[in-house]
C-alpha positions in Angstrom: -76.0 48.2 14.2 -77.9 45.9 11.9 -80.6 46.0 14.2 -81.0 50.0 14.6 -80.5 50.1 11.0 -83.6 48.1 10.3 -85.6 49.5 13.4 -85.0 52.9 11.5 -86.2 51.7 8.4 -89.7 50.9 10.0 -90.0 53.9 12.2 -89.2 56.2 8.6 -92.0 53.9 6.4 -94.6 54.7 9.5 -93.9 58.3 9.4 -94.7 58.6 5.9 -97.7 56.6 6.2 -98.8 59.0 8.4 -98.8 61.9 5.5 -100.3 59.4 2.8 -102.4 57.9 3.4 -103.0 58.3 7.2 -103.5 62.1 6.7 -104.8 62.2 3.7 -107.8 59.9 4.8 -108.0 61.7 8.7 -108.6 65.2 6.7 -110.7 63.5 3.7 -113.3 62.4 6.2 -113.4 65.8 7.7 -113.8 67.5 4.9 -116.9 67.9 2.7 -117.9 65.3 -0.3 -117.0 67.9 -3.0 -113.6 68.9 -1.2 -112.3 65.5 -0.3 -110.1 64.6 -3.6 -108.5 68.0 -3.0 -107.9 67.5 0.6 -106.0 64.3 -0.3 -104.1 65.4 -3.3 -103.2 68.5 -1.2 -101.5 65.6 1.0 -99.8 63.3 -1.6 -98.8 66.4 -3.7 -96.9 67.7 -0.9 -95.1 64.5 -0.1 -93.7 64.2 -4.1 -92.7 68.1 -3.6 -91.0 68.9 -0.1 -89.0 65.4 -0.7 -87.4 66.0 -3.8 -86.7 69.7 -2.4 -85.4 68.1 0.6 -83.0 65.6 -0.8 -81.7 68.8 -3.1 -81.1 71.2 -0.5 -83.3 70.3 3.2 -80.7 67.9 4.4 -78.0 70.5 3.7 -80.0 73.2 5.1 -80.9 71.4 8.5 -77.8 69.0 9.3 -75.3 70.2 6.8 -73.1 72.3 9.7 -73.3 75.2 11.8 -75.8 78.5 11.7 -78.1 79.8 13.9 -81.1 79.8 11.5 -79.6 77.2 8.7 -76.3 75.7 7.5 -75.3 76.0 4.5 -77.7 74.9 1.9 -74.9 73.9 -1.3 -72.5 71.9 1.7 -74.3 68.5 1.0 -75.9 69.6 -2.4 -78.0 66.4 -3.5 -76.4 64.5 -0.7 -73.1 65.3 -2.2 -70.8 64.0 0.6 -73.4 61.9 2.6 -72.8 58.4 3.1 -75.0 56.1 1.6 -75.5 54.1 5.1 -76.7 57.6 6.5 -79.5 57.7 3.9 -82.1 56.1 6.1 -81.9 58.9 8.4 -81.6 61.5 5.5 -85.4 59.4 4.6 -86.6 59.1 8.3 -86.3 63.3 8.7 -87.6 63.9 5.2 -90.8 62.3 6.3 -90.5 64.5 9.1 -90.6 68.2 6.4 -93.7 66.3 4.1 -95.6 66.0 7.3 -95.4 69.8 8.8 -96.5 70.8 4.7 -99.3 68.7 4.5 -100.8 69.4 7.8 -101.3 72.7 7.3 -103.2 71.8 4.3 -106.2 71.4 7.0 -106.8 75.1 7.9 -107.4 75.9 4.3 -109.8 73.3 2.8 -112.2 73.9 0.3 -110.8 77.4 -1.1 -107.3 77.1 -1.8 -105.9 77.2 -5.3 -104.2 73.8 -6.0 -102.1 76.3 -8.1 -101.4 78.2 -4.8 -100.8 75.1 -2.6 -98.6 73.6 -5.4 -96.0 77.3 -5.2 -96.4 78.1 -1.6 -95.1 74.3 -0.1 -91.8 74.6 -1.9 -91.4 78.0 -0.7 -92.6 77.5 2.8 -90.5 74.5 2.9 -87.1 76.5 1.7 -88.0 79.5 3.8 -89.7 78.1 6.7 -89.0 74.6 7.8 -85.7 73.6 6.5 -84.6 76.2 8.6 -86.7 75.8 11.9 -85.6 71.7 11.8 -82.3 72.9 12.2 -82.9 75.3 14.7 -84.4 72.7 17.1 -82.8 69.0 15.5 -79.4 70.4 14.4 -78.5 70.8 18.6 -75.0 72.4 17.3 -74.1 75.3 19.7 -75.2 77.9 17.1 -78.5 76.6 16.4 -80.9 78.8 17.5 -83.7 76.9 19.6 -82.1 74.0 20.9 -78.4 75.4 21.0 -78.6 78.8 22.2 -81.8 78.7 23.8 -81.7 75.1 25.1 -85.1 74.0 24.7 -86.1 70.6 24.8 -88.0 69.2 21.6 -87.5 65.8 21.1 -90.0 65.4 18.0 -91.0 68.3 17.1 -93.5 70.6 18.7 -92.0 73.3 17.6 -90.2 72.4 14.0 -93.3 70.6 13.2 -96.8 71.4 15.4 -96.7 75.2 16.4 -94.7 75.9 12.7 -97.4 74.0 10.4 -100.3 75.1 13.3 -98.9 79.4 12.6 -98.6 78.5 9.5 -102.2 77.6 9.4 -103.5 80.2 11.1 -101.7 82.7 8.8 -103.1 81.6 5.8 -106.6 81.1 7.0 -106.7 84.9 7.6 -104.9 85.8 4.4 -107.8 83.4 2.7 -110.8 84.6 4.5 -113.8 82.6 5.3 -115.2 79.9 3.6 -118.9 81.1 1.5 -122.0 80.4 4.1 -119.5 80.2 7.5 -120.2 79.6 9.9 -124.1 80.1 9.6 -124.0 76.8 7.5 -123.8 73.7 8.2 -120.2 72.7 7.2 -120.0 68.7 8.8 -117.7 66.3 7.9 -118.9 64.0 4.9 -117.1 60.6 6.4 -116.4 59.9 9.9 -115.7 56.3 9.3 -112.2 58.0 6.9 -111.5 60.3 9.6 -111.1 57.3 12.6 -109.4 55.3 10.3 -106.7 58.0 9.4 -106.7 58.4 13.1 -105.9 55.2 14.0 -103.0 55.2 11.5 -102.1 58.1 12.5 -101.3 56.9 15.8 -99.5 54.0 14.8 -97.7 56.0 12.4 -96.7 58.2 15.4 -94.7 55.3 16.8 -92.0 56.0 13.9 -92.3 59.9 14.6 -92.0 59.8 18.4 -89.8 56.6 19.2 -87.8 56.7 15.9 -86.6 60.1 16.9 -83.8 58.8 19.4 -80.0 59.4 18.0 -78.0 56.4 18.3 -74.0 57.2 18.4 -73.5 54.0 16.9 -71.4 52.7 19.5 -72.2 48.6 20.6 -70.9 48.5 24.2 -73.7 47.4 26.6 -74.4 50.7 28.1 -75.0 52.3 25.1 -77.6 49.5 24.0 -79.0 49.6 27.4 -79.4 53.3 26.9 -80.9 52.7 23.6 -83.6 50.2 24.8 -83.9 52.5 28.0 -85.0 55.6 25.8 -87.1 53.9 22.9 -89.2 51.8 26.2 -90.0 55.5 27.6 -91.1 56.7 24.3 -92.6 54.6 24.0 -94.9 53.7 26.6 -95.2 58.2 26.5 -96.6 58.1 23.2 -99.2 55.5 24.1 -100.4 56.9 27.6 -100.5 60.2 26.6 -103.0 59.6 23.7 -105.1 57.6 25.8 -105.7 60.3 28.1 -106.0 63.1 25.7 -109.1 61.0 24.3 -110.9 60.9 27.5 -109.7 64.4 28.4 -111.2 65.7 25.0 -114.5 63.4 25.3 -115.4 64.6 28.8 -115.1 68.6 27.8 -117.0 67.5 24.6 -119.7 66.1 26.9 -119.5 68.4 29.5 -119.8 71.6 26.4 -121.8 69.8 23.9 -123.7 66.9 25.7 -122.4 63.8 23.9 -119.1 62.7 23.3 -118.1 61.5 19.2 -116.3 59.7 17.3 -114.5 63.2 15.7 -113.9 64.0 19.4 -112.3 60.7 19.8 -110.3 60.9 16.8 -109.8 64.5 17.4 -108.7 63.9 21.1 -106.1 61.2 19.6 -104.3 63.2 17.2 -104.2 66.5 19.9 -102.6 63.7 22.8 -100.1 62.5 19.6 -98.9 66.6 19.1 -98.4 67.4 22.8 -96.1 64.3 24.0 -94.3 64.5 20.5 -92.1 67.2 22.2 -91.8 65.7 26.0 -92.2 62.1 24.7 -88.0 61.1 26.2 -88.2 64.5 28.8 -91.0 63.0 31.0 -92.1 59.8 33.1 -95.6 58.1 32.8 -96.9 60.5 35.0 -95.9 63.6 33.3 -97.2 61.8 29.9 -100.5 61.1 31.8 -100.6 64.7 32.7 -99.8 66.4 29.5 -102.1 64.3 27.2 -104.9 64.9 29.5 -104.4 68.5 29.6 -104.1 68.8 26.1 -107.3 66.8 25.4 -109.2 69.2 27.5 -107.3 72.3 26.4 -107.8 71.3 22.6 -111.5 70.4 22.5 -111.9 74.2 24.3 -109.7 75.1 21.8 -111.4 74.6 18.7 -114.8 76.3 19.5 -112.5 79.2 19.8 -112.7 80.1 16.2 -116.3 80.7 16.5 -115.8 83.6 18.8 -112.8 84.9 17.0 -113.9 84.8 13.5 -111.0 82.8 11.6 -112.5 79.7 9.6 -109.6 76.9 10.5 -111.4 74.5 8.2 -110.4 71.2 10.2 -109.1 72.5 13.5 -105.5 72.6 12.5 -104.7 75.7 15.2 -106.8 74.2 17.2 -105.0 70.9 17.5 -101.5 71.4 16.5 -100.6 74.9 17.7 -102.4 74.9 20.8 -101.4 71.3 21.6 -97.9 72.0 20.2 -97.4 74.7 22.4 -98.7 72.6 25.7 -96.7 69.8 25.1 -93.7 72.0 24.4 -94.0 74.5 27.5 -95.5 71.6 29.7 -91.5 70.1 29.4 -90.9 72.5 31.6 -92.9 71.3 34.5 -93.0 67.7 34.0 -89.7 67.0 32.5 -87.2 64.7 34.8 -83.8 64.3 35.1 -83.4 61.0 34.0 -85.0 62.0 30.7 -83.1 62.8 27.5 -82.6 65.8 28.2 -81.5 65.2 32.1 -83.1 68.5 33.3 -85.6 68.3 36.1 -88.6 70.9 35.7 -90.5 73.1 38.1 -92.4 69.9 39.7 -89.3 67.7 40.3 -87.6 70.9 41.7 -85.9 72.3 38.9 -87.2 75.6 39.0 -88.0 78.2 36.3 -85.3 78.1 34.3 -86.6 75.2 32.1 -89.8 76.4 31.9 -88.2 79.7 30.3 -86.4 78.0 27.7 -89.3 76.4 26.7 -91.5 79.4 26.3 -88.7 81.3 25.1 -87.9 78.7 22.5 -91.9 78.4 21.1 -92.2 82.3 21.1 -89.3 82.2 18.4 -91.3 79.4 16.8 -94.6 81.3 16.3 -92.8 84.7 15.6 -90.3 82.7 12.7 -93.0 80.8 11.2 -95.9 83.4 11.5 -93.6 86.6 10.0 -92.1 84.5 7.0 -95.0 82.5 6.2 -96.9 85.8 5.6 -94.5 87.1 3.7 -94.7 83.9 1.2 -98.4 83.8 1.3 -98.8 87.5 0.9 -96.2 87.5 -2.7 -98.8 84.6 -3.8 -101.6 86.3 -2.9 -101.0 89.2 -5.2 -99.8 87.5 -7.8 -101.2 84.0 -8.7 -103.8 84.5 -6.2 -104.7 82.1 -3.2 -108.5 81.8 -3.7 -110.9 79.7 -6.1 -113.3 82.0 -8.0 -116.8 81.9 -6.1 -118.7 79.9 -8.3 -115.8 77.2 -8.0 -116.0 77.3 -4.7 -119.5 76.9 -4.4 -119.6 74.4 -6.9 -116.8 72.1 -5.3 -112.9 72.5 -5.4 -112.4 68.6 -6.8 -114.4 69.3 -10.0 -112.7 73.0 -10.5 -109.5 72.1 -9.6 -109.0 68.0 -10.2 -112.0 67.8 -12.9 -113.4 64.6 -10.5 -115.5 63.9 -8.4 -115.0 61.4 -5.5 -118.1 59.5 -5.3 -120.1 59.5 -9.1 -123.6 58.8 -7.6 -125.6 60.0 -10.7 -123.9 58.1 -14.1 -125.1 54.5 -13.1 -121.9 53.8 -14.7 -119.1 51.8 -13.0 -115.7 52.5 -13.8 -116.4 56.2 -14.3 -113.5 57.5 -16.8 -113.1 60.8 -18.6 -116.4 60.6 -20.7 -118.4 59.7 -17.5 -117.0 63.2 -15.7 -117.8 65.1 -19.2 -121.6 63.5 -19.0 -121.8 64.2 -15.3 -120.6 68.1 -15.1 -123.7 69.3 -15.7 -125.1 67.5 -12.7 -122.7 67.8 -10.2 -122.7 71.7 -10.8 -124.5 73.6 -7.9 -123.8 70.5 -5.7 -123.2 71.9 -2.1 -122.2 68.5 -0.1 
């Protein structure tokens, strides 16, 4: 036990470096020079926030007993009750609730309140995830998505992708478009920040994907065997996958665009990362292969899609996340085996329809759940603090309305740029459109 309890403790410090700073610096890079501060305190902000919440009430809500949307969220009050050897895995699924908040700071970059984002991720969190982790990670008989329906999810397509990717798209329509899209030009100011965070990203997802398997805590040798057995298929899952989703998204990118880039690649990772999260322990190699190409492919279509359809996903969050969450979660149903997890063979290994079902069944309550309450929460903000910077700010740059700062002082000539360096510099940074 020594061992899993130290394995655990490195697989829940990778998941939350993948919210800061692996996804702070993936969506900095993406976003604009007078937007990236923003984008990254969006990140860090939501981490301090959803884990406090989560230690009060989260745990409780998701793993504190039966319910078919939540358990009761005063059972484990502050952990009241929880042993302190079961904190780790109290930790290792809080850093599951920062991520799914902070990725849905993506859709909405460059003309979201920090006031707004600061109310609506404690809300969305109470309203909206704590309850969705516990109808897919709970697995009680009550529990909506994984107990009644019997979906597979082994990470969190649906909980985490298709819930932050609805999420997303909900707000993004609720906002409007950004000022000048998409006539202008609206390029990411730092690649080199966006394949970093990618790269972390990935190995972050090692903690994410592979941490995710429930040991009973039993030390015979079959249940280590099992053990090893599960965290090697993961494993090797989460790696293939991603590999292929690159190529997959590079080759549409060429095929669509002529050239194949660096976003693409780091795009391409990230969407191969969201699909096998869900099928990572249902599938073989094959099945991994298969999924993370498709979603590469699918993804990089994906995207362009809000050209045609009008909704101005800053970063590609539906793009990536719900699309790819909802391949990788359906696809289970094809391409999941037997000797899986889950032990349920899908349509291609002869198991028929009835997986497949489930797993469209269980992300049509994911889209409907997250999409109807989300809209509620960002509609009460809406009309009543507001969601959107004044036009000037936004024109101007959300770090210097909202933070006061600027992330690269290019015009003082002063190094170690404090408060009276920002108060010389205003002036010059206003009308700035990076």
């Amino acid at each position: 036990m020594d061992g899993y309890y130290a394995f655990m403790l490195v697989a829940t410090a990778f998941v939350l470096m993948m919210t800061v700073p692996a996804l702070a610096l993936f969506y900095g890079g993406m976003s604009r020079s007078k937007s990236v501060l923003n984008m990254i305190m969006m990140s860090f902000v939501a981490a301090a926030i959803v884990g406090i919440l989560y230690v009060a009430v989260g745990w409780s809500m998701g793993f504190g007993g039966d319910g078919t949307f939540f358990a009761n969220p005063f059972e484990l009050l502050w952990l009241d009750g929880v042993t302190t050897d079961n904190y780790i895995y109290v930790m290792f699924q809080m850093t599951f609730a920062i991520i799914t908040a902070a990725l849905i700071s993506g859709a909405v970059a460059d003309r979201l309140k920090f006031s707004a984002w600061v109310i609506f991720v404690p809300l969305w969190a109470l309203i909206v995830y704590f309850p969705m982790a516990h109808m897919v990670f709970s697995c009680t008989e009550d529990s909506l998505i994984c107990g009644r329906i019997g979906a597979q999810d082994y990470a969190g397509g649906t909980a985490v992708h298709i819930n932050a990717g609805v999420a997303g798209l909900v707000l993004v329509l609720l906002l409007g478009k950004r000022i000048g899209w998409p006539k202008e030009q609206m390029r990411p100011h730092n690649l080199t920040l966006t394949m970093l965070g990618a790269g972390m990203l990935w190995l972050g997802w090692y903690g994410f994907n592979v941490g995710s398997i429930v040991f009973t805590g039993a030390t015979d040798e079959e249940n280590i065997a099992q053990f090893f057995s599960e965290t090697g298929r993961t494993f090797a899952n989460t790696t293939l996958a991603t590999m292929a989703a690159l190529l997959g998204w590079l080759i549409i990118e060429r095929l669509i665009h002529g050239k194949a880039t660096s976003l693409g690649a780091a795009s391409g990772i990230v969407a191969g990362l969201v699909a096998i999260t869900p099928a990572c322990g249902a599938v073989d190699i094959g099945g991994a292969v298969a999924i993370g190409l498709i979603a590469g492919a699918v993804c990089a279509w994906a995207v362009s899609l809000k050209y045609k359809l009008g909704y101005d996903d800053s970063l590609d969050v539906v793009g990536v996340h719900l699309v790819g969450g909802i391949i990788g979660t359906v696809l289970i149903g094809i391409f999941s085996t037997s000797e899986g997890a889950g032990g349920i063979d899908g349509l291609f290994y002869g198991g028929g329809l009835g997986s497949l079902g489930d797993q469209t069944l269980g992300v049509l309550v994911a889209v409907t759940y997250s999409g109807v309450l989300t809209a509620i929460i960002g509609l009460a903000i809406k009309y009543t603090l507001g969601l959107r910077l004044d036009e000037e700010d936004e024109v101007n740059g959300i770090d210097l309305a909202e933070h006061g700062e600027t992330a690269y002082d290019l015009h003082s000539g002063v190094s170690g740029g404090g408060s009276g360096v920002l108060a010389a510099n205003t002036s010059s940074q206003q009308g700035v459109n990076a």
